[in-house]
C-alpha positions as CSV (number, residue, x, y, z in Angstrom):
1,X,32.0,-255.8,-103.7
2,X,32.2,-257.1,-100.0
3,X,31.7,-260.8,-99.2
4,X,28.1,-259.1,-97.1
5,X,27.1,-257.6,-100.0
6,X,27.3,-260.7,-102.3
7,X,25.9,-262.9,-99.4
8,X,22.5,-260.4,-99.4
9,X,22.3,-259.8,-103.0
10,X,22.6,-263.6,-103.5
11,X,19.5,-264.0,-100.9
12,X,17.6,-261.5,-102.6
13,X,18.1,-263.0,-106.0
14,X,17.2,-266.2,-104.4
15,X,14.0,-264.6,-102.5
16,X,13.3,-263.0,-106.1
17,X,13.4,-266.7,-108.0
18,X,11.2,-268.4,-104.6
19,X,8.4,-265.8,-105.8
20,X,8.5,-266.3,-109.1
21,X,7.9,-269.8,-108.5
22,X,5.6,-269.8,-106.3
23,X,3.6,-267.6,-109.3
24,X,3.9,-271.1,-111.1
25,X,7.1,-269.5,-113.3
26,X,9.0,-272.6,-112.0
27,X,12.3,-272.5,-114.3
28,X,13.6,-269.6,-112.4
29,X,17.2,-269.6,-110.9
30,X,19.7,-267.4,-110.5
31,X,21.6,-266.2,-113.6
32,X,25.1,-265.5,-113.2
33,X,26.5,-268.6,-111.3
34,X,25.5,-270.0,-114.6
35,X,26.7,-267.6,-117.4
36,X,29.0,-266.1,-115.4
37,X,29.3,-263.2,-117.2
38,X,29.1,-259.3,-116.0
39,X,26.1,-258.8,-118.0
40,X,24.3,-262.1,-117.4
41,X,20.9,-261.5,-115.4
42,X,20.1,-261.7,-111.5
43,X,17.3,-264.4,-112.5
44,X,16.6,-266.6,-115.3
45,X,13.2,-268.3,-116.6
46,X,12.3,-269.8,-119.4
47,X,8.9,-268.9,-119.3
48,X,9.6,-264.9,-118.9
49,X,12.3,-265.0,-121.2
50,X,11.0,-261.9,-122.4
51,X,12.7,-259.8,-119.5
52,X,16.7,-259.3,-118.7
53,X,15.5,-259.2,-114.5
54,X,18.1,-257.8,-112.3
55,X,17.2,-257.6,-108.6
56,X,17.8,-254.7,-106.1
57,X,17.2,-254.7,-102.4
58,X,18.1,-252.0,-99.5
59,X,17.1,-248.6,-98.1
60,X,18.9,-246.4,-100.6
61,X,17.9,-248.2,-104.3
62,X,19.2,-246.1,-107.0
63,X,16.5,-247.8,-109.2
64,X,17.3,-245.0,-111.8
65,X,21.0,-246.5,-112.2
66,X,19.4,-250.1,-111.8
67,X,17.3,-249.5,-115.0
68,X,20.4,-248.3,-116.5
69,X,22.4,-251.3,-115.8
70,X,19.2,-253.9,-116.7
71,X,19.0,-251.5,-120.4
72,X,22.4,-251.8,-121.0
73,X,22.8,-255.5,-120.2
74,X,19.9,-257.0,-121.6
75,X,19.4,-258.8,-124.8
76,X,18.6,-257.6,-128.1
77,X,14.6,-259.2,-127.8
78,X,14.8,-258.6,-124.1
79,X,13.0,-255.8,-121.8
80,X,14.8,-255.1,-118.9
81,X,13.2,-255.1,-115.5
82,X,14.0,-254.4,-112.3
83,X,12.7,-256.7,-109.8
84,X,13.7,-254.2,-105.9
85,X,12.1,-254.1,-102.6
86,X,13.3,-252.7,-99.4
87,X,13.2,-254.2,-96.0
88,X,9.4,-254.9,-94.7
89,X,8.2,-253.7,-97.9
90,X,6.4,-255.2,-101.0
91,X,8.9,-256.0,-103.6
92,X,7.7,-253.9,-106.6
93,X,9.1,-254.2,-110.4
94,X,10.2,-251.4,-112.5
95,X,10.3,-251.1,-116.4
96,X,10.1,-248.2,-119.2
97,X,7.1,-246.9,-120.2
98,X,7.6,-247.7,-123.6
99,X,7.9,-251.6,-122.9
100,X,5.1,-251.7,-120.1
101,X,2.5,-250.1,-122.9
102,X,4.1,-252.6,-125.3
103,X,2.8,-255.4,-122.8
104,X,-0.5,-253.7,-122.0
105,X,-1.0,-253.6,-125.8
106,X,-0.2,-257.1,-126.2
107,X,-2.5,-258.0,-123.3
108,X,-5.1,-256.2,-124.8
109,X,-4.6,-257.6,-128.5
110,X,-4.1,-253.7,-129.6
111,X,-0.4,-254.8,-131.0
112,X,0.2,-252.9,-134.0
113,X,-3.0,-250.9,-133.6
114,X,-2.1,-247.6,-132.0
């Protein structure tokens, strides 16, 4: 990867984690300085410990490859997320179905009732 595109996906990651606290989620950091691993995450929080977060930012998101890489590096009690936005835009996050009606459920104290 070229030195540029470590320098913006480390500001993205970091304008990820200043949002996150700013929601009051204020463990967040970035991941992989710390594990150091391949499949570590873009972000870390102990309070949404939940999610396996990587972040994506540019014109040309290939948020179908994204989600790919988030499935197949997170956790076994993770969901993974992908936190993206482009220039001027709103960031926006993107899940599977399957987990996003697993958190509507849980909002909605319907877990385990269909």
């Amino acid at each position: 990867m070229p030195i540029n595109s470590k320098r913006k996906g480390k500001a993205n990651e970091l304008a990820w984690v200043h949002i996150l606290r700013a929601a009051g989620f204020t463990s967040a950091r970035r991941g992989q300085q710390y594990r150091g691993s391949e499949d570590s995450p873009d972000v870390i929080c102990k309070e949404l410990a939940l999610f396996h977060q990587e972040v994506k930012s540019g014109k040309n998101i290939n948020m179908w490859s994204a989600l790919e890489q988030a499935v197949r590096d997170k956790g076994l009690e993770e969901l993974p997320i992908v936190a993206a936005h482009k220039d001027h835009k709103p960031w926006t996050v993107t899940m599977l179905a399957d987990d996003w009606l697993t958190l509507i459920k849980l909002a909605l104290g319907r877990v385990g009732h269909g």
